[in-house]
Chimera marker file (.cmm) of the C-alpha trace (Angstrom):
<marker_set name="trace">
<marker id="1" x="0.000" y="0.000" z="0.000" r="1" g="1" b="0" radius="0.5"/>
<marker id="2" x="2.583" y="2.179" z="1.174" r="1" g="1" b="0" radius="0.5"/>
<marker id="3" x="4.282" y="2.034" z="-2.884" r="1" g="1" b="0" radius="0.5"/>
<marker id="4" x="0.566" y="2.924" z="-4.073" r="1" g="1" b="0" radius="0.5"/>
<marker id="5" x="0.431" y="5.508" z="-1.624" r="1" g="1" b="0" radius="0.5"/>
<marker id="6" x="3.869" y="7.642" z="-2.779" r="1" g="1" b="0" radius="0.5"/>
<marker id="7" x="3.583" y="6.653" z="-6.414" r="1" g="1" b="0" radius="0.5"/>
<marker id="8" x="0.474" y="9.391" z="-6.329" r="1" g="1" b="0" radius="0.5"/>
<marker id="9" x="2.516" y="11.784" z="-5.008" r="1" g="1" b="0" radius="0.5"/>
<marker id="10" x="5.545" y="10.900" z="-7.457" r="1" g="1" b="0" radius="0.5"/>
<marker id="11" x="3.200" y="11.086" z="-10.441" r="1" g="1" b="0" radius="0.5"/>
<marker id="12" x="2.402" y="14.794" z="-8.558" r="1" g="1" b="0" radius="0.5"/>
<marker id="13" x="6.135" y="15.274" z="-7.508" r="1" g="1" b="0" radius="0.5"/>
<marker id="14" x="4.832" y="16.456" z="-4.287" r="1" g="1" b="0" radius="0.5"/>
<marker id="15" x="6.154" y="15.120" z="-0.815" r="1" g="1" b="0" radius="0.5"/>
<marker id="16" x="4.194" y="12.287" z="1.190" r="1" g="1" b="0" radius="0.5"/>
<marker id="17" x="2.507" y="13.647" z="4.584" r="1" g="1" b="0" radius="0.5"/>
<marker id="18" x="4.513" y="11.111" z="6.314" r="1" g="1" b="0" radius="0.5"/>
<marker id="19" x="7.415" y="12.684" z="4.990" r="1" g="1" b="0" radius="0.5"/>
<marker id="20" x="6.016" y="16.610" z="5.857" r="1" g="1" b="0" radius="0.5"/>
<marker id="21" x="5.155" y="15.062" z="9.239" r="1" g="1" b="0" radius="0.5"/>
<marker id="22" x="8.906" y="14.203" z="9.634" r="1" g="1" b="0" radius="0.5"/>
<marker id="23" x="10.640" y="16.924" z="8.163" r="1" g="1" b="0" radius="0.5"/>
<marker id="24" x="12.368" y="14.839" z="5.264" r="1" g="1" b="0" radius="0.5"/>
<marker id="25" x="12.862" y="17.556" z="2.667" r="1" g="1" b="0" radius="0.5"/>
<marker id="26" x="12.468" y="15.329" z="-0.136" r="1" g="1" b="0" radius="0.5"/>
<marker id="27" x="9.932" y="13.869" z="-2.776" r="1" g="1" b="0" radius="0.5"/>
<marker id="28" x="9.242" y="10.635" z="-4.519" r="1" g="1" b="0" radius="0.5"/>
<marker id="29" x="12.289" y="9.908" z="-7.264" r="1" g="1" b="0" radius="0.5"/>
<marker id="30" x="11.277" y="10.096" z="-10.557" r="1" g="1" b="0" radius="0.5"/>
<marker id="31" x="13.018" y="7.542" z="-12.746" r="1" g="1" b="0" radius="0.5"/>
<marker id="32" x="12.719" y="5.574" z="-16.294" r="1" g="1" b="0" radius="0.5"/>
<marker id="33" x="13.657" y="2.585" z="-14.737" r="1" g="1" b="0" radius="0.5"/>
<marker id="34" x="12.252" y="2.664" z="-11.080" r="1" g="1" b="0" radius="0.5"/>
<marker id="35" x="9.622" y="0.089" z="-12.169" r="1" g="1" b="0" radius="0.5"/>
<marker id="36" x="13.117" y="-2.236" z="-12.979" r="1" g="1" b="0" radius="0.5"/>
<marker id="37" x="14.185" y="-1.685" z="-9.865" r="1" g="1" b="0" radius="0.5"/>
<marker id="38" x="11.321" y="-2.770" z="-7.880" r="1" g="1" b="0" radius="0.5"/>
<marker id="39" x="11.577" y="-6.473" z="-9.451" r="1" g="1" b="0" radius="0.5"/>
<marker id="40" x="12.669" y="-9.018" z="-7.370" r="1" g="1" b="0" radius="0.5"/>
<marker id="41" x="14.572" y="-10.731" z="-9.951" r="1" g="1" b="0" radius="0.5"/>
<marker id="42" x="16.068" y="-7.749" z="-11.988" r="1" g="1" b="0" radius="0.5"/>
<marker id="43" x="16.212" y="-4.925" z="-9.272" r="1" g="1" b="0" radius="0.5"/>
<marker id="44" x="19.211" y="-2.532" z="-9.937" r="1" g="1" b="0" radius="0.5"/>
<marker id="45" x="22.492" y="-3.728" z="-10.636" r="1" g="1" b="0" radius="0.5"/>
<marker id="46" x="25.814" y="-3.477" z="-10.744" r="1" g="1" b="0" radius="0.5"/>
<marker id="47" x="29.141" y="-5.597" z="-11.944" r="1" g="1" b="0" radius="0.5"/>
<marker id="48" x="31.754" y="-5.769" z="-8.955" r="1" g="1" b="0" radius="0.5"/>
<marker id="49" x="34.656" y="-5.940" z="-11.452" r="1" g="1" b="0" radius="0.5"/>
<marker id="50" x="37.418" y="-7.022" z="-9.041" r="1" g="1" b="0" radius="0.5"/>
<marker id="51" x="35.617" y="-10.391" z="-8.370" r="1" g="1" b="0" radius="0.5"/>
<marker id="52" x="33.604" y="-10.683" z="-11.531" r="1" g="1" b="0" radius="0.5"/>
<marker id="53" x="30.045" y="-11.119" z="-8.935" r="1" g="1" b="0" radius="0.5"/>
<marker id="54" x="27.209" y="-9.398" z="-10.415" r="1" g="1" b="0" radius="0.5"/>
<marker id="55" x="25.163" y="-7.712" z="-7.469" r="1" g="1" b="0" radius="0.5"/>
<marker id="56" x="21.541" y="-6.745" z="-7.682" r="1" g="1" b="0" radius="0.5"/>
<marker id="57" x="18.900" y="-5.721" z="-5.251" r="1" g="1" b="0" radius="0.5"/>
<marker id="58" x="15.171" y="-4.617" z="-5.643" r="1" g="1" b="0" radius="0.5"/>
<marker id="59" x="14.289" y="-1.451" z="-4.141" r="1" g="1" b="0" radius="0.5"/>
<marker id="60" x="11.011" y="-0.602" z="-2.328" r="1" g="1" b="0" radius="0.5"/>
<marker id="61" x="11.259" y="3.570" z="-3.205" r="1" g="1" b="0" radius="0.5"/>
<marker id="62" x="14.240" y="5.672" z="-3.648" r="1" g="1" b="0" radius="0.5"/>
<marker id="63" x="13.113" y="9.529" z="-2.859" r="1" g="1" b="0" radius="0.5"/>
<marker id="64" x="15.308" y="12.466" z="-4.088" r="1" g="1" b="0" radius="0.5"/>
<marker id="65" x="16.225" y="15.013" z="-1.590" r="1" g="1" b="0" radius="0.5"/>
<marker id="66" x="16.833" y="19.159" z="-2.229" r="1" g="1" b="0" radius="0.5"/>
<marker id="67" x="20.405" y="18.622" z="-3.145" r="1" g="1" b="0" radius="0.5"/>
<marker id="68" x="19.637" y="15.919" z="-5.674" r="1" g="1" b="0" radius="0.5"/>
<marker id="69" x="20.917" y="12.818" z="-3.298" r="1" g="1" b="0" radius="0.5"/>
<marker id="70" x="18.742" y="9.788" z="-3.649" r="1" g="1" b="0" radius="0.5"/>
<marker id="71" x="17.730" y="8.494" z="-0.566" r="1" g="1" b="0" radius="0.5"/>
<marker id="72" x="17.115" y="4.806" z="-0.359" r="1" g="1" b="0" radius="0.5"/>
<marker id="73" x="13.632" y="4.072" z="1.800" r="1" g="1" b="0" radius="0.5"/>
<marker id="74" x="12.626" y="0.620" z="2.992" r="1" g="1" b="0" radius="0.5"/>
<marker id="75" x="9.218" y="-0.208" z="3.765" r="1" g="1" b="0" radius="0.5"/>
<marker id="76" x="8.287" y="-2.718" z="6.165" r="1" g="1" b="0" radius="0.5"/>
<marker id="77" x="5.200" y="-3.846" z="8.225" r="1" g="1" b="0" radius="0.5"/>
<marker id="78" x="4.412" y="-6.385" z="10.952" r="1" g="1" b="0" radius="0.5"/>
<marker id="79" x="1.620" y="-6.499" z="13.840" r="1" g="1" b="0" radius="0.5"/>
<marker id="80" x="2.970" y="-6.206" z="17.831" r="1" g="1" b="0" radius="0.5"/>
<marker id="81" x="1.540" y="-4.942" z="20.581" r="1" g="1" b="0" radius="0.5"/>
<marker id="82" x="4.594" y="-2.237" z="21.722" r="1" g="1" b="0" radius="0.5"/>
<marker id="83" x="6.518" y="0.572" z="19.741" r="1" g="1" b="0" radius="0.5"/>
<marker id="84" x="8.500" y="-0.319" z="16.924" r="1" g="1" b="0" radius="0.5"/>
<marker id="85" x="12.413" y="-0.471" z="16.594" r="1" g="1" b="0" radius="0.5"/>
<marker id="86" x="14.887" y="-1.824" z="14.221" r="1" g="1" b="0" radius="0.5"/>
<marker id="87" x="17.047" y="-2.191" z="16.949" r="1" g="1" b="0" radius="0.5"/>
<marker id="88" x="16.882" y="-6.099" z="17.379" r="1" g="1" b="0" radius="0.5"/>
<marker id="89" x="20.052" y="-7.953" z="16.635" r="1" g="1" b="0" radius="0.5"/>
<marker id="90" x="18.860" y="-9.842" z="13.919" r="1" g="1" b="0" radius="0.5"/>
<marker id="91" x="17.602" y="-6.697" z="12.407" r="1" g="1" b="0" radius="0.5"/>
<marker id="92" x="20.814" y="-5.365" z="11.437" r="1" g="1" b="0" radius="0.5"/>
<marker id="93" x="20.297" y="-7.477" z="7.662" r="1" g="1" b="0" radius="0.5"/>
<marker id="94" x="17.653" y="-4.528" z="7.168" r="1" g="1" b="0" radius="0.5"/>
<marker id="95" x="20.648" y="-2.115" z="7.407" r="1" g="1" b="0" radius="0.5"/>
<marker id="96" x="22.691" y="-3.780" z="5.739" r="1" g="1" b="0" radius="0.5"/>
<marker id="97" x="20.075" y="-4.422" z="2.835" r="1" g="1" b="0" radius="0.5"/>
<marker id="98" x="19.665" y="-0.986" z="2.838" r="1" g="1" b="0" radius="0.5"/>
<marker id="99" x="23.538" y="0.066" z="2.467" r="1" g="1" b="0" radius="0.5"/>
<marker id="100" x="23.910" y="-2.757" z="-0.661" r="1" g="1" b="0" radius="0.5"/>
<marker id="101" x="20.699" y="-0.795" z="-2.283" r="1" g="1" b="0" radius="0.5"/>
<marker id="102" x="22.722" y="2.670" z="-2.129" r="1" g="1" b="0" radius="0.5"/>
<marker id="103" x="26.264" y="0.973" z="-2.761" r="1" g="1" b="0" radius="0.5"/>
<marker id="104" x="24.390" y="-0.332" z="-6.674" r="1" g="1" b="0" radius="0.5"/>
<marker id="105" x="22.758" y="3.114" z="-6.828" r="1" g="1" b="0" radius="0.5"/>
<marker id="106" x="26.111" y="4.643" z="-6.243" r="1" g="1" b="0" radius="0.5"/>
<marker id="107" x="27.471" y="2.267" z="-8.771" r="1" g="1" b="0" radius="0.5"/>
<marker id="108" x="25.038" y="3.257" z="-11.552" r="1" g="1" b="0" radius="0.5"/>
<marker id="109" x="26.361" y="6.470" z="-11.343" r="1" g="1" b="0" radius="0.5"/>
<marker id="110" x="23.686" y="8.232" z="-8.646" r="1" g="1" b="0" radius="0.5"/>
<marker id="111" x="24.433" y="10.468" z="-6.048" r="1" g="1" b="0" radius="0.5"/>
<marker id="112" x="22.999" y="8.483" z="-2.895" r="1" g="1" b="0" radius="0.5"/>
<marker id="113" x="22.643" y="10.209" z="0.687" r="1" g="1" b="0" radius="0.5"/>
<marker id="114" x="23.924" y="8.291" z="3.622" r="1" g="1" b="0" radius="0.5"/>
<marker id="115" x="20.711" y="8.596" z="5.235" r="1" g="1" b="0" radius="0.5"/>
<marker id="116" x="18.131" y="5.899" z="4.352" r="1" g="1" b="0" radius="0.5"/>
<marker id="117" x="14.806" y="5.416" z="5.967" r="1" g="1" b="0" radius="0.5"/>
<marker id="118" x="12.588" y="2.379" z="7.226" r="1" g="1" b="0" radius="0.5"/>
<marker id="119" x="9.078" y="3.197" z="6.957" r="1" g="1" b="0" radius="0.5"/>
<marker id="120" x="7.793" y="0.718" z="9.507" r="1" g="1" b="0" radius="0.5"/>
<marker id="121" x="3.826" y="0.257" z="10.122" r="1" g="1" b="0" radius="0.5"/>
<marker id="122" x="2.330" y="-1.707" z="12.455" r="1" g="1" b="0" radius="0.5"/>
<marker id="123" x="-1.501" y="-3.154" z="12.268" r="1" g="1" b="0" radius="0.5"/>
<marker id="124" x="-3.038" y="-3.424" z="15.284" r="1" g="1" b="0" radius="0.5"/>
<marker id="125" x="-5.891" y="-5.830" z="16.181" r="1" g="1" b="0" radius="0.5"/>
<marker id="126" x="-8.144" y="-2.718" z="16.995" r="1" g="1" b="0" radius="0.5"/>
<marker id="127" x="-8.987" y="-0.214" z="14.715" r="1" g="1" b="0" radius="0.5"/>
<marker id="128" x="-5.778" y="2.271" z="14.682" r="1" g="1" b="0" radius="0.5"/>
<marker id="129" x="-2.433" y="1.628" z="13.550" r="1" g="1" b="0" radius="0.5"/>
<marker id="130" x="0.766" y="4.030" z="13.556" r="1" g="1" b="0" radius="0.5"/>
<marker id="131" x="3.754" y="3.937" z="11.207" r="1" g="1" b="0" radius="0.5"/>
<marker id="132" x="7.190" y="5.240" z="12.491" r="1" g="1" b="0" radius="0.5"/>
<marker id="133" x="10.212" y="6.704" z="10.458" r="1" g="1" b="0" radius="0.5"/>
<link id1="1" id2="2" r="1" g="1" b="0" radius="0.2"/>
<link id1="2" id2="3" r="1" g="1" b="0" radius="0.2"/>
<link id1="3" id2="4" r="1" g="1" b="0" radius="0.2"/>
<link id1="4" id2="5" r="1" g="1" b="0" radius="0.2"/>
<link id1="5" id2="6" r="1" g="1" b="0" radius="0.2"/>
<link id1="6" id2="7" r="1" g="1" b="0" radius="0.2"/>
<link id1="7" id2="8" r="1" g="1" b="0" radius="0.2"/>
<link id1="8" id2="9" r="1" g="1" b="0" radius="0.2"/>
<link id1="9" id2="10" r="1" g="1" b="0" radius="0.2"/>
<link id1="10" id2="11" r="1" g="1" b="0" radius="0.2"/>
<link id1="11" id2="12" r="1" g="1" b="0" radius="0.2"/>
<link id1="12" id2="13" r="1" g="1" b="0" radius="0.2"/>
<link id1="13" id2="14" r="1" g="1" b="0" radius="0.2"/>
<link id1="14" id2="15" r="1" g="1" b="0" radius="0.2"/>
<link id1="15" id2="16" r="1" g="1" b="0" radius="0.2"/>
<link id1="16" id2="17" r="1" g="1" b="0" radius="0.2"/>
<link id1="17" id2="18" r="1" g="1" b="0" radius="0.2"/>
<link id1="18" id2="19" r="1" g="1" b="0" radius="0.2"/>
<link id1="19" id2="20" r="1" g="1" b="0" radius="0.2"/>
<link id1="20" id2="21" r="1" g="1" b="0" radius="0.2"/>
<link id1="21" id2="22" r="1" g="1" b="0" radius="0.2"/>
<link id1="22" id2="23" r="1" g="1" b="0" radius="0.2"/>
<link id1="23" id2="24" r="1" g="1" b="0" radius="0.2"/>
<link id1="24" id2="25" r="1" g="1" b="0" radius="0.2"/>
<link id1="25" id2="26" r="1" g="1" b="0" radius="0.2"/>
<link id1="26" id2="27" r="1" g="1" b="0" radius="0.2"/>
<link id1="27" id2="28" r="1" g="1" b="0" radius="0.2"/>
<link id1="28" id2="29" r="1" g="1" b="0" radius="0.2"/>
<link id1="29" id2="30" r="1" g="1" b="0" radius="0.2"/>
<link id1="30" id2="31" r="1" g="1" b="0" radius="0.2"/>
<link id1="31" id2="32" r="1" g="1" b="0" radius="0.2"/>
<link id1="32" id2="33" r="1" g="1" b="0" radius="0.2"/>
<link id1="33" id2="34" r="1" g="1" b="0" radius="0.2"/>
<link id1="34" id2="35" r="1" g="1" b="0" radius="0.2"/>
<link id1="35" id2="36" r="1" g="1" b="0" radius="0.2"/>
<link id1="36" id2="37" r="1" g="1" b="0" radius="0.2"/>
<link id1="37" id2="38" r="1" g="1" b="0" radius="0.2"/>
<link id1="38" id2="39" r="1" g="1" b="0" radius="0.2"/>
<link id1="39" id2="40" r="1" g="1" b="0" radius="0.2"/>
<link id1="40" id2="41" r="1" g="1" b="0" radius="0.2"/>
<link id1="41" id2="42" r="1" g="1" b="0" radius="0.2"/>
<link id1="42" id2="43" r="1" g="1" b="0" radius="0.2"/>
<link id1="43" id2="44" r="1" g="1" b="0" radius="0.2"/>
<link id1="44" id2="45" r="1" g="1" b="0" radius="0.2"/>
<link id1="45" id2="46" r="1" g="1" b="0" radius="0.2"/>
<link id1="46" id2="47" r="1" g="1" b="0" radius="0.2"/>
<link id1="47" id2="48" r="1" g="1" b="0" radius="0.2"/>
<link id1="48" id2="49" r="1" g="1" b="0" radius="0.2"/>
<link id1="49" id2="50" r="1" g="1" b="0" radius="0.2"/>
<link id1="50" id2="51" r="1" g="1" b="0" radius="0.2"/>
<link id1="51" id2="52" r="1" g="1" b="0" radius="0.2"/>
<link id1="52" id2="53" r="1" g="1" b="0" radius="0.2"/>
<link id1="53" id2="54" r="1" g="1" b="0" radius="0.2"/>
<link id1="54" id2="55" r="1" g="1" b="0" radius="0.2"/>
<link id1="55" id2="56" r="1" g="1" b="0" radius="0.2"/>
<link id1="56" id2="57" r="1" g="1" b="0" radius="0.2"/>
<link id1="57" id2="58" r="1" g="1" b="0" radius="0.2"/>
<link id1="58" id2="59" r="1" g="1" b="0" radius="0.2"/>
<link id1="59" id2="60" r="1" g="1" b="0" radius="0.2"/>
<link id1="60" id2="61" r="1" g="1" b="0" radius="0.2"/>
<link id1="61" id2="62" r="1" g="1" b="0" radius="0.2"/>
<link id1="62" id2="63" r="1" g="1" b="0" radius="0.2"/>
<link id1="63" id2="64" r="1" g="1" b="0" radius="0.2"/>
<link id1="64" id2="65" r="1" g="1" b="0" radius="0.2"/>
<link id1="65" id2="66" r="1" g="1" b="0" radius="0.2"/>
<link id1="66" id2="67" r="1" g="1" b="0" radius="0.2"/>
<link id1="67" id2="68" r="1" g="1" b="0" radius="0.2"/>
<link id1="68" id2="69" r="1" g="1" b="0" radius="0.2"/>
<link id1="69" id2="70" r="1" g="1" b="0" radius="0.2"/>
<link id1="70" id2="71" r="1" g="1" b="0" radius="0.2"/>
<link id1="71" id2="72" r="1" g="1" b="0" radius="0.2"/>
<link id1="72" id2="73" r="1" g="1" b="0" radius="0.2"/>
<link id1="73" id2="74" r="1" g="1" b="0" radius="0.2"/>
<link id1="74" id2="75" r="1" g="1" b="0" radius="0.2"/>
<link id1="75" id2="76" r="1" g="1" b="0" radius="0.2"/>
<link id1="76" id2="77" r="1" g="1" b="0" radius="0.2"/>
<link id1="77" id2="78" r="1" g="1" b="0" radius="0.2"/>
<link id1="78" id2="79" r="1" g="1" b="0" radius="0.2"/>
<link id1="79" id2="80" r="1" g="1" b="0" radius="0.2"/>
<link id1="80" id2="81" r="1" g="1" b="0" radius="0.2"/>
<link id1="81" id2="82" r="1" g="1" b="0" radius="0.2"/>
<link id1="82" id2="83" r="1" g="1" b="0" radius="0.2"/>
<link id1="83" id2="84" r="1" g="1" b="0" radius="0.2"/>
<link id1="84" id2="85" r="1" g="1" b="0" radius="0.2"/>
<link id1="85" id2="86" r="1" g="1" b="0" radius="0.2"/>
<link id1="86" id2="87" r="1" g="1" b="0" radius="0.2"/>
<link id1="87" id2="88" r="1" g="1" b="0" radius="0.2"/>
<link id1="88" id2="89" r="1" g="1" b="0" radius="0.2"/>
<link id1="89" id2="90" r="1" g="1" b="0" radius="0.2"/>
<link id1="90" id2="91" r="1" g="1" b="0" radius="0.2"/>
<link id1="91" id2="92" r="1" g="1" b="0" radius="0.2"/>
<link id1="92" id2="93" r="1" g="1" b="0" radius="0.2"/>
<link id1="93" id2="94" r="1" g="1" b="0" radius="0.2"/>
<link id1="94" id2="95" r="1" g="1" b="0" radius="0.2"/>
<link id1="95" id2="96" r="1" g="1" b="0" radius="0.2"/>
<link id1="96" id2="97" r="1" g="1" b="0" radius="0.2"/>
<link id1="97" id2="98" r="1" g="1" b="0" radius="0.2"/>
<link id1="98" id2="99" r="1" g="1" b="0" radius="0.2"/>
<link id1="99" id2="100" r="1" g="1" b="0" radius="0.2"/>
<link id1="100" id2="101" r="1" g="1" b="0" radius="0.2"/>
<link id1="101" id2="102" r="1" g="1" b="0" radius="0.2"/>
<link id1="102" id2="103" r="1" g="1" b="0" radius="0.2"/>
<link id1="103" id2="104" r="1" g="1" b="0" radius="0.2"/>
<link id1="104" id2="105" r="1" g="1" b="0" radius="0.2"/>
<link id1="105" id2="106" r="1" g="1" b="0" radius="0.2"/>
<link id1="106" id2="107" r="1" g="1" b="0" radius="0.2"/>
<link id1="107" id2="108" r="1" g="1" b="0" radius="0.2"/>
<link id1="108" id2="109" r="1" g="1" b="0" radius="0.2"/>
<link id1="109" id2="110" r="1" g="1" b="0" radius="0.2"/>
<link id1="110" id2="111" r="1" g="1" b="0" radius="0.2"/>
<link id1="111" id2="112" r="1" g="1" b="0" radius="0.2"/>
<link id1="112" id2="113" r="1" g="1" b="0" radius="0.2"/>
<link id1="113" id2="114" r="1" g="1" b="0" radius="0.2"/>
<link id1="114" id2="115" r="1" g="1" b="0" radius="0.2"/>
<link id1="115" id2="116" r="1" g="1" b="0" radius="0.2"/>
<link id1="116" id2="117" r="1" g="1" b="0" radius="0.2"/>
<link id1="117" id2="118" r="1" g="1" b="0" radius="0.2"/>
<link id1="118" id2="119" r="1" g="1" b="0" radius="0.2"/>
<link id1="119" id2="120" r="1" g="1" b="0" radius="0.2"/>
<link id1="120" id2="121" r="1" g="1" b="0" radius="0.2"/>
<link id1="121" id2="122" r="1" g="1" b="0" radius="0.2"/>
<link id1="122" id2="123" r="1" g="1" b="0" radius="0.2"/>
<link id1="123" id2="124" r="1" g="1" b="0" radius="0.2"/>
<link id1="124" id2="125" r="1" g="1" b="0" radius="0.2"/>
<link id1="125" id2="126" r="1" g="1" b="0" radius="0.2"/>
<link id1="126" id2="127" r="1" g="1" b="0" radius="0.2"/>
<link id1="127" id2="128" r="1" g="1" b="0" radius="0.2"/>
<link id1="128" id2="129" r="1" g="1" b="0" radius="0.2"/>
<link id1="129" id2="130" r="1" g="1" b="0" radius="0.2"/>
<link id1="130" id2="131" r="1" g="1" b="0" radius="0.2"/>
<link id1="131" id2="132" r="1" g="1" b="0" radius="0.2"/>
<link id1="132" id2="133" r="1" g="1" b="0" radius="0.2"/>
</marker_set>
């Protein structure tokens, strides 16, 4: 849903509320070939020349902040009962998933911000849910 949600406001090029509501100065990229890099099997890639391994991840969204850096965002979703963290030891993988999506960005030729984002929402059995950045 969350795709759906900031494709309409990449069609628009306007920012996301959720983004507003956090102060992200950024909007939805705008790319020929985001649709690529979405695919699980395709994704973006790059050749890692020294050891001949071809590397390729699929995005969720890439957004473009005011200096032009593309910013790598992650979405994710689960149902708990208490706040939610990525601060789990097993959940380091989603960082590091994250740094290999901005390392092949960086290796097509982009200009990638260090900063990524998780956009984490969490249903609840009742009838509100929140989402953290």
């Amino acid at each position: 849903m969350f795709k759906k949600e900031f494709d309409r406001h990449r069609a628009a090029g306007t920012p996301h509320p959720i983004m507003a509501d956090n102060q992200i100065k950024a909007v939805p990229f705008q790319h020929a070939d985001l649709s690529t890099w979405r695919m699980n099997f395709t994704g973006v890639t790059a050749l890692h020349a020294p050891t001949n391994l071809h590397v390729f991840g699929a995005v969720d969204d890439v957004w473009v902040n005011d200096d032009g850096e593309l910013i790598v965002v992650d979405y994710k979703a689960t149902s708990k009962n208490k706040e939610i963290d990525i601060d789990a030891p097993w959940q380091i993988s989603y960082k590091r998933q994250l740094e290999v999506y901005q390392w092949l960005l960086r290796q097509n030729g982009f200009t990638v911000s260090d900063t990524g984002y998780f956009v984490y929402t969490n249903a609840r059995m009742t009838s509100t849910a929140s989402t953290t950045i």
